[in-house]
C-alpha positions in Angstrom: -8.0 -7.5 4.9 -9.4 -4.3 4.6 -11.0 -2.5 1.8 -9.5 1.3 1.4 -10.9 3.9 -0.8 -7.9 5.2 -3.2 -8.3 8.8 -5.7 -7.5 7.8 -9.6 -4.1 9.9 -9.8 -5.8 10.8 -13.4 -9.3 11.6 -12.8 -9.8 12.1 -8.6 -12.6 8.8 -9.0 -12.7 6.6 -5.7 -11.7 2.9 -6.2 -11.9 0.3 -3.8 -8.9 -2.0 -2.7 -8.4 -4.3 -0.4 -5.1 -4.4 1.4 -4.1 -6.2 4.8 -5.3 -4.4 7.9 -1.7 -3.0 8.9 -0.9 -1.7 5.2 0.3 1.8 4.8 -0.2 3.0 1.7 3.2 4.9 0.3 2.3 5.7 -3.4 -0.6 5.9 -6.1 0.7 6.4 -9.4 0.0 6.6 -13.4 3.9 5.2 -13.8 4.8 1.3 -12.9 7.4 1.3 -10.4 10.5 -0.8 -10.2 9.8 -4.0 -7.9 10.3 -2.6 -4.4 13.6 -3.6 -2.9 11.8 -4.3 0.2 10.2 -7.6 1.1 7.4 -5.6 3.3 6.6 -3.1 0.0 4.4 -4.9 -2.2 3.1 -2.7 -5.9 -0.7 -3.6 -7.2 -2.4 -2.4 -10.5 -6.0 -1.4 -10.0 -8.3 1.1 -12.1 -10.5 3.7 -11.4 -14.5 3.1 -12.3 -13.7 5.4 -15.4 -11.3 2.5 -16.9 -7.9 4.5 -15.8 -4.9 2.1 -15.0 -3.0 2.9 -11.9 -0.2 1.9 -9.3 -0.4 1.5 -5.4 2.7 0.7 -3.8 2.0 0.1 0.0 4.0 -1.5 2.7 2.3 -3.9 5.3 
């Protein structure tokens, strides 16, 4: 697993994620997205070091 560095689609901040080595990140987002129709596309909540709740929808 490796830890990326992600900007809060609110505020720019840098959080840290960790996501498998071969992940490709497709989306950071404010909005929840459907659940992927893909069994490769996986969506995480993470927030920002200011408190700001965000989506990262990545495929691996």
């Amino acid at each position: 697993m490796g830890i990326e560095t992600l900007a809060c689609p609110e505020c720019s901040a840098g959080a840290k994620m960790g996501l498998p080595q071969s992940a490709t990140v497709k989306s950071v987002t404010t909005e929840r997205r459907e659940k992927p129709d893909a069994e490769r596309v996986k969506v995480r909540a993470t927030a920002c070091p200011n408190d700001h709740r965000f989506f990262v929808t990545f495929e691996f």
